[in-house]
Backbone as numpy.savetxt, mean C-alpha at the origin, in Angstrom:
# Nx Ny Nz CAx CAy CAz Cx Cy Cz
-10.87 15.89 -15.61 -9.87 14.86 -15.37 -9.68 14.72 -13.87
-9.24 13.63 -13.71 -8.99 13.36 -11.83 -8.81 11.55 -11.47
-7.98 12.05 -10.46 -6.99 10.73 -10.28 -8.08 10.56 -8.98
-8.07 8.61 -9.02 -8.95 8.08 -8.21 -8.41 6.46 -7.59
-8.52 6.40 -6.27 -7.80 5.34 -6.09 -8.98 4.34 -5.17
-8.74 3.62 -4.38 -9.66 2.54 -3.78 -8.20 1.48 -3.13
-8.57 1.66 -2.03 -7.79 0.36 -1.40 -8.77 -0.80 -1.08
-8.37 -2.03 -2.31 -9.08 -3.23 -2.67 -9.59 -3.99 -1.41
-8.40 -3.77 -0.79 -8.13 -4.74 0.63 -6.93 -4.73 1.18
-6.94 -4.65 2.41 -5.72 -4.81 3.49 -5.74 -4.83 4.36
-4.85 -6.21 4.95 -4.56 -6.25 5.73 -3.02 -7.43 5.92
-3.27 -7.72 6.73 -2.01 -9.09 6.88 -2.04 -10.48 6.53
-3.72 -10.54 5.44 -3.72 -11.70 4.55 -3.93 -11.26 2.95
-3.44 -9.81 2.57 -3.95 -9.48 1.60 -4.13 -8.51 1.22
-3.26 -7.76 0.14 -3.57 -6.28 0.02 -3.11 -6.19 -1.35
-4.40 -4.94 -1.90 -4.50 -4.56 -3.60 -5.12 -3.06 -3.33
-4.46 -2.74 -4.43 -4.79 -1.02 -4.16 -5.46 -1.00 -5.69
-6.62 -0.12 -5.79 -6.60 0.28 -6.99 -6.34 1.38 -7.70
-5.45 1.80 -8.79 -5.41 3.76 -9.09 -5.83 4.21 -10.30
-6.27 5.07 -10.75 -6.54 5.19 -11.97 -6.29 6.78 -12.37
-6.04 7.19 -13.70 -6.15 8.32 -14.03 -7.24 8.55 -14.77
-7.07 9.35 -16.37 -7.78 9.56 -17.08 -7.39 8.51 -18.53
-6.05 8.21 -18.41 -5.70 7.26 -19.32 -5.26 5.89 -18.64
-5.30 5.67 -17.37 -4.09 4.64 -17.39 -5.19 4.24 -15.88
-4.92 2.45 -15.62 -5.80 1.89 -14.24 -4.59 0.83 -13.87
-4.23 1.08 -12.82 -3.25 -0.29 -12.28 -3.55 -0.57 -10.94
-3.00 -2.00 -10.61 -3.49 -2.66 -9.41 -1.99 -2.25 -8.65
-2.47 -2.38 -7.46 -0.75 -2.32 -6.77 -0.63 -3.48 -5.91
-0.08 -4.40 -5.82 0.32 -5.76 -5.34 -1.24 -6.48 -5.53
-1.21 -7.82 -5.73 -2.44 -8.14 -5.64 -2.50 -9.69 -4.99
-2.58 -9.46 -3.66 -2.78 -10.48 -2.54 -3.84 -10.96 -2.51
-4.81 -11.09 -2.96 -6.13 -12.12 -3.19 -6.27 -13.01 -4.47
-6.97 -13.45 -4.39 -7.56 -14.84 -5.31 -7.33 -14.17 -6.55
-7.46 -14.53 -7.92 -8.40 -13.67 -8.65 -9.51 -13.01 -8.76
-10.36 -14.48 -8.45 -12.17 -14.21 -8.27 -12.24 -12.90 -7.48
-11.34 -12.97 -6.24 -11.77 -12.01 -4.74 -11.13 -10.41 -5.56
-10.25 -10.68 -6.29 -9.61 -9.34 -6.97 -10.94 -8.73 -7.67
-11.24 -10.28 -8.71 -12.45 -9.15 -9.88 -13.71 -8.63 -9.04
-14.33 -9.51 -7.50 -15.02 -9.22 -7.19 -15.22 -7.82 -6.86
-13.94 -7.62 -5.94 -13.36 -6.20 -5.22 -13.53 -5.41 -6.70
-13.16 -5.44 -7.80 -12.91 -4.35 -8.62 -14.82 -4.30 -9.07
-15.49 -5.17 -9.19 -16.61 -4.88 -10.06 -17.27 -4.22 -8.99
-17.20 -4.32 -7.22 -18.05 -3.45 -6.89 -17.24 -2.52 -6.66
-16.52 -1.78 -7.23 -16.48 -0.03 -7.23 -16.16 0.64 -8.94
-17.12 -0.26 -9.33 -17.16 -0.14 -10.80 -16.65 -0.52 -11.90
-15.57 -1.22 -11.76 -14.19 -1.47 -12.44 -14.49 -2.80 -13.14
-13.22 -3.50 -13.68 -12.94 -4.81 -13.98 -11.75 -4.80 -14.49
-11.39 -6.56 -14.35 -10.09 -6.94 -14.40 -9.46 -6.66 -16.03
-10.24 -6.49 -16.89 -9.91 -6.52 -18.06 -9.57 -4.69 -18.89
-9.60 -3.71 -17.82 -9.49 -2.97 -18.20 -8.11 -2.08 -17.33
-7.60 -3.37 -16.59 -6.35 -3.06 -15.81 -5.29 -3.22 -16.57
-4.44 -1.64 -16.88 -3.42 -1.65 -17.85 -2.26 -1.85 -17.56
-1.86 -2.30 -16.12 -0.79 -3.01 -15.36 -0.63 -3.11 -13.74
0.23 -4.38 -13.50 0.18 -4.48 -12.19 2.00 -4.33 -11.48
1.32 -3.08 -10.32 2.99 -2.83 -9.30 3.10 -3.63 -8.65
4.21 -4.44 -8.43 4.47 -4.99 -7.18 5.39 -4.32 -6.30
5.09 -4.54 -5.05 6.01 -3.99 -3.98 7.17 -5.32 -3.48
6.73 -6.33 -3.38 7.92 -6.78 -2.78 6.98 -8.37 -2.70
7.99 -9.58 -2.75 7.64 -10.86 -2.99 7.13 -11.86 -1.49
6.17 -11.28 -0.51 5.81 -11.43 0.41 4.16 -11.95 -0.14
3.86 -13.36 0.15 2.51 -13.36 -0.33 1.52 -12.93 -0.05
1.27 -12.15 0.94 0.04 -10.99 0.75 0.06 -9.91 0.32
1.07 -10.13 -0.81 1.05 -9.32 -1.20 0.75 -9.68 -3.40
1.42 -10.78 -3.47 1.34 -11.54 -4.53 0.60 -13.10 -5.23
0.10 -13.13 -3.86 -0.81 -14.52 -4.00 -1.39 -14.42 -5.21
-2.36 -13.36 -5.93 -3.06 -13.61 -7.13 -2.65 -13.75 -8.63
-1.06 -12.97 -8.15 -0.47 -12.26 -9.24 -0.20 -13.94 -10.61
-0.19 -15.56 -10.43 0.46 -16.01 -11.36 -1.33 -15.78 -11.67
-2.10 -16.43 -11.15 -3.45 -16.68 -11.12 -4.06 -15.73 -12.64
-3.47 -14.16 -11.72 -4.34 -13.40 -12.65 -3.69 -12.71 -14.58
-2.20 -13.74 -14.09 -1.78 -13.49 -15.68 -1.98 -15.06 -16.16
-2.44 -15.61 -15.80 -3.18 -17.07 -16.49 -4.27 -16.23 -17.41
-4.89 -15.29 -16.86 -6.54 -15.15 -17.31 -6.28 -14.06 -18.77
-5.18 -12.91 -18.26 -4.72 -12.08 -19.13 -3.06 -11.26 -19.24
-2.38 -11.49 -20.60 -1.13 -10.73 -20.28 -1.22 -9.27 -19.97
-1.40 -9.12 -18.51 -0.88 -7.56 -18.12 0.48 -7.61 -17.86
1.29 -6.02 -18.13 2.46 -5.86 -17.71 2.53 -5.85 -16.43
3.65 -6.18 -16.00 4.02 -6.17 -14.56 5.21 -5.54 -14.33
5.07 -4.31 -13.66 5.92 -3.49 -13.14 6.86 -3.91 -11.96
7.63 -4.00 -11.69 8.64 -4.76 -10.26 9.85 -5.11 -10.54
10.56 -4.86 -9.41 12.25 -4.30 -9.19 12.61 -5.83 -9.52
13.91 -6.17 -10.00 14.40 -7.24 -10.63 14.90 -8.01 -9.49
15.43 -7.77 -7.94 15.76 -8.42 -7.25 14.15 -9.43 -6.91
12.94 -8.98 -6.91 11.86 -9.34 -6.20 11.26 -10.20 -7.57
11.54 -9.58 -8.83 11.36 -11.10 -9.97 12.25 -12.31 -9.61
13.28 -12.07 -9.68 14.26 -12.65 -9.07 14.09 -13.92 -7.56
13.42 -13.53 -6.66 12.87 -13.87 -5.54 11.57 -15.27 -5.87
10.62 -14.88 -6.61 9.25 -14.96 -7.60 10.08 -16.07 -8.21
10.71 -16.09 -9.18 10.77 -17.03 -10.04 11.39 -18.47 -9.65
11.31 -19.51 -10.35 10.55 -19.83 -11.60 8.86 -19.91 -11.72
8.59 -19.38 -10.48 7.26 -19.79 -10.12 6.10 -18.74 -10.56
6.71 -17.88 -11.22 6.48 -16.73 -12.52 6.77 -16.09 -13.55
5.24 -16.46 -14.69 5.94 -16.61 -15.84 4.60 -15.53 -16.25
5.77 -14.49 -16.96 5.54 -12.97 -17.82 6.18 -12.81 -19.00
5.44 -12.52 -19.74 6.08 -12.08 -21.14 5.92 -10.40 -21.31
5.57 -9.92 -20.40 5.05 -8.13 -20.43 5.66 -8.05 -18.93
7.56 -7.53 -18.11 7.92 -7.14 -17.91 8.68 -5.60 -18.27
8.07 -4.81 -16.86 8.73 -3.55 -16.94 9.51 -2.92 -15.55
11.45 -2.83 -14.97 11.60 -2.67 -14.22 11.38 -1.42 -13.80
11.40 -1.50 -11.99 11.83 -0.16 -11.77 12.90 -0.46 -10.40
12.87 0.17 -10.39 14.32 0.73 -8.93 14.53 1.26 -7.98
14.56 1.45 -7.07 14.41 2.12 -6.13 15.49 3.61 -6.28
15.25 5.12 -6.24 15.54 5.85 -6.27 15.13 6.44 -7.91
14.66 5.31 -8.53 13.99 5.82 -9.76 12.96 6.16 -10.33
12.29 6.69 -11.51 10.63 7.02 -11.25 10.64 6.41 -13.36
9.28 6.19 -13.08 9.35 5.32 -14.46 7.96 5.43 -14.95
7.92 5.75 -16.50 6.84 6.35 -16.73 5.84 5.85 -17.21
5.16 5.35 -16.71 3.77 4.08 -17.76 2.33 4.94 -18.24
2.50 5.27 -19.61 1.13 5.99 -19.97 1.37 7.65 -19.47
0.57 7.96 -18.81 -0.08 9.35 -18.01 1.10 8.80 -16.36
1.19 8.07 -16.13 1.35 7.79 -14.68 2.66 7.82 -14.43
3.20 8.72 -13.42 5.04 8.69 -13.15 5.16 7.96 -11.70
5.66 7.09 -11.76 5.72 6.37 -11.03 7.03 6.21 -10.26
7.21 6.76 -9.06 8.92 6.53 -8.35 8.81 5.69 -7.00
9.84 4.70 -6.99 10.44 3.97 -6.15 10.72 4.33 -5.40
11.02 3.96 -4.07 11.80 4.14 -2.52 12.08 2.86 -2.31
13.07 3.08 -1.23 13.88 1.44 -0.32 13.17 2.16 1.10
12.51 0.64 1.59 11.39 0.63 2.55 12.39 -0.21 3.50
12.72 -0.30 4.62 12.91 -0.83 5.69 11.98 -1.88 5.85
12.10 -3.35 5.39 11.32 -4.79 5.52 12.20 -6.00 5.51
11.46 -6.64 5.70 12.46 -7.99 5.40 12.20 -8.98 4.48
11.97 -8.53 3.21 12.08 -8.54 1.67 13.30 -8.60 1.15
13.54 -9.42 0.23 14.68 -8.78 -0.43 14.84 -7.61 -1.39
13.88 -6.90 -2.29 13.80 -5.61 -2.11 12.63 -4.53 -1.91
12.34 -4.36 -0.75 10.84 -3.83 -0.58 11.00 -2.40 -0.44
9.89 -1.84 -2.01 9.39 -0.44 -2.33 8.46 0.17 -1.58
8.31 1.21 -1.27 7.34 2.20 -1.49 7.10 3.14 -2.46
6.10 3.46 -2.85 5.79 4.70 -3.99 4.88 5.80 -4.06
5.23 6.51 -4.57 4.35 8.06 -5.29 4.01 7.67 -6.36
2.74 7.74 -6.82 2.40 7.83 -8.17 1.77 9.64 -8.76
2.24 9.70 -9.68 1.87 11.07 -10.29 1.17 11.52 -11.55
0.00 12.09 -11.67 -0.58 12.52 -12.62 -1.53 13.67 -12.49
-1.69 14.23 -13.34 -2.63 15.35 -13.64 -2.59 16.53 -12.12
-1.26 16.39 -12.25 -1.26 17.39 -11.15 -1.10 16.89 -9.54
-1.24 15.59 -9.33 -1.94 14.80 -8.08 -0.95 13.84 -7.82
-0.69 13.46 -6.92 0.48 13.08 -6.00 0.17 11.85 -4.90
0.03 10.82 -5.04 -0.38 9.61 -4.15 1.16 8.78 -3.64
1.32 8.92 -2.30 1.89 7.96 -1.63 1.53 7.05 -1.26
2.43 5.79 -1.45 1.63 4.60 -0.46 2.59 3.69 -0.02
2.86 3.04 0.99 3.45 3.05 1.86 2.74 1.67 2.93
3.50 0.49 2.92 3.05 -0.36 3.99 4.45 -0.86 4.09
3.88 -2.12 4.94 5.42 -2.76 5.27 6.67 -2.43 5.41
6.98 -1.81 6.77 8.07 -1.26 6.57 8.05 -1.11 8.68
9.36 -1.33 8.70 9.54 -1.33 10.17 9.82 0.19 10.95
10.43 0.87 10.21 10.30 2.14 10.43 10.06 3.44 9.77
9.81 4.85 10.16 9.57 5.75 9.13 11.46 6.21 8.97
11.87 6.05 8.13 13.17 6.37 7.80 13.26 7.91 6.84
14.05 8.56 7.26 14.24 10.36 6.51 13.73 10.44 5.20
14.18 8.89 4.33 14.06 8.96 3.04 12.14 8.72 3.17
12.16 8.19 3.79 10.18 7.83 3.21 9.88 8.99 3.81
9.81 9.61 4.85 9.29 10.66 5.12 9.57 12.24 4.01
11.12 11.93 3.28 10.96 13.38 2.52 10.14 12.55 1.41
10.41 11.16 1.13 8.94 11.00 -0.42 7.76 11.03 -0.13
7.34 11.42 1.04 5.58 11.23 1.46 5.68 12.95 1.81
6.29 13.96 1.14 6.18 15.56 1.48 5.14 15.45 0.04
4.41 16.50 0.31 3.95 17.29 -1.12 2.62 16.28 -1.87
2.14 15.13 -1.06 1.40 14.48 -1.45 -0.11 14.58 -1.39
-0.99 14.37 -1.89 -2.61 14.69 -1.68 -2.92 13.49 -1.28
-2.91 12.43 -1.12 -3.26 11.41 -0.62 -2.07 10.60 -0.22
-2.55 9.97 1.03 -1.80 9.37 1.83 -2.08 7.76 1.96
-1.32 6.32 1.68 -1.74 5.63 2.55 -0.89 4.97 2.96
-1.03 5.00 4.29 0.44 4.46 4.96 -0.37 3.33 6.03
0.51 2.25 6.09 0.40 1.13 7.05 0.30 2.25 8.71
-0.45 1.25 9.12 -0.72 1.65 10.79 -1.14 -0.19 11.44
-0.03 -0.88 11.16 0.07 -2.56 11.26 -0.82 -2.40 12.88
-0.08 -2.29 13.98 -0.76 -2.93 15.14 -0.48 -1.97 16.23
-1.32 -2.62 17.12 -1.37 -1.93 18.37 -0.42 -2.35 19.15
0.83 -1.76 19.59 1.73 -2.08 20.53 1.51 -3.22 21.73
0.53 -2.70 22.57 -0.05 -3.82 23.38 -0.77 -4.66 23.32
-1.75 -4.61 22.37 -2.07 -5.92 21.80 -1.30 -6.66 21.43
-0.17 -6.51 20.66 0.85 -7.31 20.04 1.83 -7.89 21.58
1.78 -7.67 22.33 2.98 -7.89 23.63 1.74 -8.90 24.23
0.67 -8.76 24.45 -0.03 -9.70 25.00 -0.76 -11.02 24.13
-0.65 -10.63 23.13 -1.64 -11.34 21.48 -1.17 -12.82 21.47
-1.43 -13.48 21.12 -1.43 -15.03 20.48 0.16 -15.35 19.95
0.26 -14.32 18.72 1.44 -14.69 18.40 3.19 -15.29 19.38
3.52 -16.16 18.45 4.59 -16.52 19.44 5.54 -15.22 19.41
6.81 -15.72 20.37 7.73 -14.01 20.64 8.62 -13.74 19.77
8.91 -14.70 18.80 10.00 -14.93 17.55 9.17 -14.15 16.76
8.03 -14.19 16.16 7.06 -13.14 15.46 6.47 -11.74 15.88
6.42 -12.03 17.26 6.24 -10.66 17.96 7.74 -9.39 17.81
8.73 -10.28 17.94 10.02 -9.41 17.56 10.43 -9.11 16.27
9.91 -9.83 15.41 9.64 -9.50 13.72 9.21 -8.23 13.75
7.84 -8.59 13.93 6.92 -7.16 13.96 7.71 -5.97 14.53
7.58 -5.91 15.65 8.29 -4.73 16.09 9.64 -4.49 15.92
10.69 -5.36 15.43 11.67 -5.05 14.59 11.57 -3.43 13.23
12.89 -3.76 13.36 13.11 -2.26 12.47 13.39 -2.84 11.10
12.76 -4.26 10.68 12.45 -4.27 9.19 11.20 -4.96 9.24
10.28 -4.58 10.54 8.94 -5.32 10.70 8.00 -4.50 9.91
7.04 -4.07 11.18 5.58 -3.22 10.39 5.55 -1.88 11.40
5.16 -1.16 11.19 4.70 -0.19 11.87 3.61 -0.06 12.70
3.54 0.39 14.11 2.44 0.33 14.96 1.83 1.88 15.14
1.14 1.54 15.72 -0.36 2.76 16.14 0.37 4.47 16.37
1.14 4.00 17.54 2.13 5.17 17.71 2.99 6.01 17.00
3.46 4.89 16.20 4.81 5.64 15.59 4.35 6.34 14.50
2.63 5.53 13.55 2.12 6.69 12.63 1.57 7.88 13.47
1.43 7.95 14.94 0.39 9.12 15.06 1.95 10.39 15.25
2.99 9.67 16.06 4.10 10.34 15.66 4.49 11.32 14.94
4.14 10.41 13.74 4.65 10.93 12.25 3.40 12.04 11.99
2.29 11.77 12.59 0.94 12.70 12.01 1.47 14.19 12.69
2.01 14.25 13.79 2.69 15.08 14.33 3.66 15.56 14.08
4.52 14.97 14.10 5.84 15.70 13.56 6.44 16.01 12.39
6.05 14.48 11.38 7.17 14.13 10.05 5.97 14.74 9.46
4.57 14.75 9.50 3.50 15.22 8.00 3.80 16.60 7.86
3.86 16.59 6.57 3.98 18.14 6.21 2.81 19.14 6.18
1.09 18.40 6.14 -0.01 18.46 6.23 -0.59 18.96 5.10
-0.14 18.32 3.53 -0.38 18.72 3.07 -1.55 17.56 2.12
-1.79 16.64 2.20 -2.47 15.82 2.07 -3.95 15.52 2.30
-4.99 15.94 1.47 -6.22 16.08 2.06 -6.73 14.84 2.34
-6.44 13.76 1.60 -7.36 12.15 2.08 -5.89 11.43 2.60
-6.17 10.60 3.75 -5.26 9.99 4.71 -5.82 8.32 4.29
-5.54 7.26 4.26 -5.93 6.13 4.35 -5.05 4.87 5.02
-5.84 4.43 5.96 -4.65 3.79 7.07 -4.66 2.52 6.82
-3.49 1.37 6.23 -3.45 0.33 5.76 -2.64 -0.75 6.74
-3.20 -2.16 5.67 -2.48 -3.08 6.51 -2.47 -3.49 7.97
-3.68 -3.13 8.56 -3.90 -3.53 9.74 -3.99 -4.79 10.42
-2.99 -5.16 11.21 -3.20 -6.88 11.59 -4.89 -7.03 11.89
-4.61 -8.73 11.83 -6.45 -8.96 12.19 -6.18 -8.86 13.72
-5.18 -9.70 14.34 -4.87 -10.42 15.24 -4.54 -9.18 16.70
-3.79 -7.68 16.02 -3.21 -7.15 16.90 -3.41 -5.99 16.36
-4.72 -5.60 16.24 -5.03 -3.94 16.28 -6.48 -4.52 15.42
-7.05 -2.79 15.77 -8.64 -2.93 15.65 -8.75 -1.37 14.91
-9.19 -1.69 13.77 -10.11 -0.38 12.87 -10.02 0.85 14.15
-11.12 0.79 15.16 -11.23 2.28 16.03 -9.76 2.24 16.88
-9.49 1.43 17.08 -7.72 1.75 17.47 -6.71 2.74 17.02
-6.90 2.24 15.86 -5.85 2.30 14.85 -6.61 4.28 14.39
-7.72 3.94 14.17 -8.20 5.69 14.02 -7.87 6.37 14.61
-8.50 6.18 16.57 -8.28 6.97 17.41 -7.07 7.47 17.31
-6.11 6.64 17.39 -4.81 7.15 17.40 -4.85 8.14 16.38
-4.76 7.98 15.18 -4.62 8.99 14.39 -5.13 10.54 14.06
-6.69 10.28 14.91 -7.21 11.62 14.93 -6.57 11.96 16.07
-6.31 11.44 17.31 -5.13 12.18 18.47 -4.15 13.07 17.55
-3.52 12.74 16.78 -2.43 13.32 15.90 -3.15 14.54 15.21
-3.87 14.23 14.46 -4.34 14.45 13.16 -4.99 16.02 13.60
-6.12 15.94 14.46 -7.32 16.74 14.89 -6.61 18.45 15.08
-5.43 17.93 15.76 -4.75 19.67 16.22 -4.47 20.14 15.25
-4.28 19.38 13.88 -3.41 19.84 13.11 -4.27 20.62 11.84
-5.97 20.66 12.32 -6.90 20.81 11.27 -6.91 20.04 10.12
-6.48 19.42 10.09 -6.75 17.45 9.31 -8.39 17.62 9.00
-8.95 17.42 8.30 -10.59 17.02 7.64 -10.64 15.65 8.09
-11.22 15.33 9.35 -11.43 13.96 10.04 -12.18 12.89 9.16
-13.06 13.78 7.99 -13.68 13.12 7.47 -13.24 12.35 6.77
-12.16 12.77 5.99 -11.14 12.69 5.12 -9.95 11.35 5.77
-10.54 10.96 6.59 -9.70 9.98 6.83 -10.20 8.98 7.15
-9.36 7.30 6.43 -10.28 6.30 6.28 -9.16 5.12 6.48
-10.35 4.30 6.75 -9.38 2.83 7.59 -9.82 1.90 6.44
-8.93 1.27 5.60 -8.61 -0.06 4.81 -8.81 -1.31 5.69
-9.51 -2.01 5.00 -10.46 -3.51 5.81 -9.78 -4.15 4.83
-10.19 -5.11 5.59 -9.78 -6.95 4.72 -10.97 -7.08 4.26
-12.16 -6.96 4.21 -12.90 -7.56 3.50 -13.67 -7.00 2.02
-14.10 -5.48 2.87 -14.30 -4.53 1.68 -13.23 -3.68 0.96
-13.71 -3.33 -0.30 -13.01 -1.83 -0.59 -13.22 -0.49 -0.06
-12.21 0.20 0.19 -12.39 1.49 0.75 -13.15 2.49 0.05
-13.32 3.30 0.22 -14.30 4.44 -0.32 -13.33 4.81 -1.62
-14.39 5.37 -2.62 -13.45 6.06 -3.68 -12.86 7.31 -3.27
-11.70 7.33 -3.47 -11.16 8.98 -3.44 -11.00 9.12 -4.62
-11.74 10.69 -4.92 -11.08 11.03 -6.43 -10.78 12.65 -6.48
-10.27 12.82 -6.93 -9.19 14.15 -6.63 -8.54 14.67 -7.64
């Protein structure tokens, strides 16, 4: 038995995680097309028809773009906090709703699944642990800062994937106008380069053997950026460098299975 995940895609036009156990496969937000979803799932073996439900994190469309699309094709349940249906509707229509809550954990199949309140500017944006067979996955984007509470729910985890949005100075010099530039770096924006290597330092408990770094702007941070930084953190701490992997927009990430 062994829990296995794949980050579909991410970045700041689009992000789907995939997880699976031994009984149970769910998508976690699903910000692409359909087509681009089933594509992503058939090359790392998978398909859309054997996905036994979809999490949402929060009603931001890269995060939900596919989601009416892909219950046109089939009724999956959809897991997500009632303020963010709420947000979504009328412009989504489910007959296989299941809530959850933030501070709560909720059990689908094999999979325990608990909520957090994420610092965004959502009206209610999660982060989560998923749990099975022993194995412990955080994941974690969008969110302007690391706050006490996400840092004690990301203790005790084997896999990690947390947003590492942008590079500080890229973003101060970048394209974007300064009304969006102060979003971002706002404390219900995204998280930059620093503040995860920070956290690789101080807040990780180091107990996490696969690391996976998500949500990376296109515009204001770069794949070896966004690494370097992290093995700066990571390397003193005897971290398995190998073991750590950067989430693209275009491909899926490597399988972890654990």
């Amino acid at each position: 038995m062994s829990v296995k995940i794949s980050v579909l895609g991410s970045s700041s036009s689009g992000n789907c995680t995939f997880i699976a156990t031994s009984q149970t496969k769910i998508l976690l937000d699903v910000g692409f097309s359909p087509t681009q979803i089933t594509k992503r799932l058939q090359s790392i073996g998978e398909s859309l028809e054997n996905i036994d439900a979809i999490v949402i994190s929060h009603e931001h469309s890269d995060h939900i773009t596919g989601l009416q699309g892909l219950l046109s094709k089939q009724q999956i349940p959809i897991i997500i906090g009632e303020p963010t249906l709420a947000a979504l509707q009328p412009s989504l229509s489910c007959d296989r709703l299941e809530f959850i809550a933030a501070g709560r954990s909720f059990h689908f199949r094999d999979l325990k699944i608990s909520a957090f309140s994420i610092p965004h500017d959502a009206v209610d944006p999660l982060g989560f642990t998923f749990e099975a067979e022993g194995i412990k996955i955080g994941h974690v984007t969008d969110l302007g800062y690391l706050t006490e509470l996400v840092i004690q729910r990301l203790q005790a985890c084997d896999v990690l994937v947390l947003e590492s949005n942008h590079d500080l100075d890229m973003l101060k010099v970048g394209p974007y106008p300064w009304f969006l530039k102060q979003r971002i770096m706002g404390r219900q924006g995204h998280l930059c380069n620093d503040v995860v290597g920070r956290f690789f330092m101080e807040g990780f408990d180091g107990k996490a053997q696969y690391i996976i770094l998500a949500h990376l702007s296109e515009s204001n941070n770069h794949p070896d950026i966004a690494r370097m930084s992290a093995v700066q953190a990571l390397e003193p701490r005897g971290f398995n460098l190998e073991h750590l992997f950067v989430a693209g927009k275009g491909t899926p990430s490597q399988m972890i299975e654990i």
